[in-house]
Each structure stands twice: as C-alpha cells, then as structure tokens.
C-alpha positions, 0 to 999 in steps of 0.5 A, spaced: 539 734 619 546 732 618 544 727 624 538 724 621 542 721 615 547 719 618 543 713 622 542 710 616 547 706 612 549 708 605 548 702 600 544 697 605 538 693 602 531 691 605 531 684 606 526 680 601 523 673 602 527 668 598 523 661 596 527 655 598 530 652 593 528 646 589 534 640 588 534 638 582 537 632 579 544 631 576 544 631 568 547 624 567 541 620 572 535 617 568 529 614 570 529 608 574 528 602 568 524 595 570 530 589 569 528 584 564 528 576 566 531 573 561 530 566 559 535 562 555 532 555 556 525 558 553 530 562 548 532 556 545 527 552 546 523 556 542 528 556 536 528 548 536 521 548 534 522 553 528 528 550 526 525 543 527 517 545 523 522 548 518 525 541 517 520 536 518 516 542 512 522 541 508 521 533 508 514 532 507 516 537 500 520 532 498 517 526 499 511 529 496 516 530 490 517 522 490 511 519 489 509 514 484 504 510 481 505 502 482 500 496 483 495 494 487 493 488 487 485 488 488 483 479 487 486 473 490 491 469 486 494 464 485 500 461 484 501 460 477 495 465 475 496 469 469 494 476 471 488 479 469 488 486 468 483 486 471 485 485 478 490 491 478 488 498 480 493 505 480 496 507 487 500 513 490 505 511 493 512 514 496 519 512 493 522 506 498 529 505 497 530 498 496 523 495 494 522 494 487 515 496 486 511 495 479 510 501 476 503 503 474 505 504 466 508 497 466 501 494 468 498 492 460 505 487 460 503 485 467 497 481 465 501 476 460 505 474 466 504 469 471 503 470 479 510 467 482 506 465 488 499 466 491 498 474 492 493 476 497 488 482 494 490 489 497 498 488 495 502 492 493 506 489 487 512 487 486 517 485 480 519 478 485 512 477 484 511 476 478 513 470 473 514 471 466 513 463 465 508 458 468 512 454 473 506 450 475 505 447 468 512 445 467 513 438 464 505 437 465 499 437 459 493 444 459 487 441 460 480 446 459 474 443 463 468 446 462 464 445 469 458 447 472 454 447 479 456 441 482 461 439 478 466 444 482 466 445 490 465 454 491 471 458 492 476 454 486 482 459 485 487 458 481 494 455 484 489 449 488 491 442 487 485 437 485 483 431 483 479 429 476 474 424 477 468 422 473 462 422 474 457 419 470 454 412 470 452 413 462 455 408 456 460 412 453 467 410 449 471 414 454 476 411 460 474 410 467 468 407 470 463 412 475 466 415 480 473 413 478 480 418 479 482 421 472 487 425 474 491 426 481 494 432 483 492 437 477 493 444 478 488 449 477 491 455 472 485 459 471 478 460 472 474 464 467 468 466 463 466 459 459 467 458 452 462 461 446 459 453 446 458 452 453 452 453 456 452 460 461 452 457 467 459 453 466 465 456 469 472 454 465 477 451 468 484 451 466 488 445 469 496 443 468 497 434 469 500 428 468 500 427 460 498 420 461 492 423 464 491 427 458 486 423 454 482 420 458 481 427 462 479 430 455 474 425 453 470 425 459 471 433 459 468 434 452 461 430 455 461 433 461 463 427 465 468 430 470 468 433 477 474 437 482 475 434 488 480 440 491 485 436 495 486 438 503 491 444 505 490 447 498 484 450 498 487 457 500 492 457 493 499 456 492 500 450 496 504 445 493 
C-alpha cells in the first residue's frame, strides 16, 4: 500500500488552462488628438476688421454729434440782390473745418444783407458771400420802374446790367424823343411784387444809375415810358 502512495509526489498541483494576458496601456499614454492648423494670417486679418469697424463706428458717432444747421440757398441771385428770406431753406450739415458756413439762426439778419456776388441756387451759404452793403449802387441813384409785359425781356435778374430807353411817341413834358437811351449801364437790384398803385400785371424794378440820368428816367417811369434792354453777357447776373 506503502508503494502506491509513494508514486505520487506531495504538494504537485494538476495543471490549469490560463488565458493569455491582455497588455494593457501605460498609465501616462493618452488618445491620439488631431493637430489644429493654425493660421495666423486669417488671425490677424480677422482682428483688423474688428479693430477697423469699431474705428470707422466710433467716427460716424462722432461726425454725427457735429452737425449744424446752416443755409441753403434755394433761388438765383444776383450780384447786389438784397437777399430774400424767402429764397433760404434749413440744411444738416456736418462741421468742415475751415469753411465758414452761415448758420441757420442767422438767417433773419441774412435778408437785410446784399449777395456780394451772383449765387447759383442749391448753394450752401457762406459769410463771403454776403455783403452788408450794396456795392452796386455806390455813388449811383436808385431808381424803381413799374414795368409790364413788353417792357422787360424774360428772365430779368438782379445783378443784370441794362439800358433805359423810352418808348412812347405821346406828347409829354418829359426828356427824350421815342426810342431814345435814357440811361447806359443801370444795374438791376431787385425784382419784386409792383407797388399798391400799379397794375397786377406790373413787375417792380429796382435799378442803380448815373445821377445825371435820374430825372429824366423818373419822368418817363411815372408814365410807363420806359423799357429795359439787357446788355450782352449780363444776362446771366453778376457780370460787371
């Protein structure tokens, strides 16, 4: 029996399948990542356009908070033509340094003031522009001539230079003979709504000329004797 036993060996353990290990991966290693492309061109591109839209924001705020309201001029006019207020208009305009701009609170004074030089409608206007005193009748008599249809040629503007005549062939005290000049090179001031007394159909005319002119012109305007002939490259105003 002693035999039997001694054929195994003491301690000794049947043999068991074992499955393979799995490795495993190092505590320290981490999933591969996909690497960003960078672009600094586009970077800095990017931070012009915002740097450059905050800029241009900041300069309309600006200009916008620097506006004023000056005059427009609406009408042709002449050159020694009291300014009607009539012929000025509000505008918004932004501040320009270096351009003196008439401000709309001055536009009452404006109108008792005389255009320094023929203004053109549509312009902004501005103190050179304006003349506190007539140039134009400097040293001359103002004469006012009630004139109708026939009397004036269309388009009269103040600033024109004309010629007076007299034109009617009735018997009368005044000086002249028809068709004779009374008066050279008078300038135009002012066109207007006619006198109380005149009829509706007559404009008024307000001219500067020679003193030495004056009676007879006057005589012959309060019977409707005179006619205006404008001279040649005055017929825009302002030429002198």
């Amino acid at each position: 029996m002693s035999g039997d036993r001694g054929t195994l060996t003491r301690g000794a353990r049947p043999a068991r399948d074992k499955a393979p290990r799995r490795p495993t991966a190092p505590g320290s290693r981490r999933p591969p990542q996909v690497a960003r492309e960078r672009r600094p061109a586009l970077a800095a591109l990017a931070l012009l356009l915002i740097v450059g839209g905050a800029l241009g924001a900041a300069y309309l705020v600006l200009q916008n908070g620097h506006r004023v309201a000056a005059i427009e001029v609406t009408q042709q006019l002449g050159a020694g033509q009291q300014i009607p207020l009539g012929a000025l208009r509000e505008v918004d305009i932004a501040v320009t340094d270096g351009i003196g701009y008439v401000p709309w609170s001055e536009a009452g004074q404006v109108s008792r003031f005389y255009a320094a030089s023929a203004i053109p409608p549509g312009t902004l206007l501005t103190s050179s522009m304006v003349a506190k005193v007539n140039g134009l009748a400097n040293g001359k008599s103002v004469v006012g001539l009630a004139l109708k249809d026939g009397q004036l040629p269309d388009g009269l503007q103040a600033g024109d230079h004309v010629n007076l005549y007299q034109v009617s062939d009735a018997s009368q005290s005044c000086p002249g003979t028809p068709g004779s000049l009374l008066a050279s090179n008078a300038v135009v001031l002012g066109i207007g709504a006619p006198p109380a007394a005149a009829s509706a159909s007559a404009v008024d005319v307000r001219v500067a000329l020679d003193p030495a002119a004056a009676g007879a012109v006057t005589c012959n305007a309060a019977n409707s004797n005179v006619a205006v002939a404008v001279l040649p490259g005055s017929a825009t105003g302002g030429t002198g």
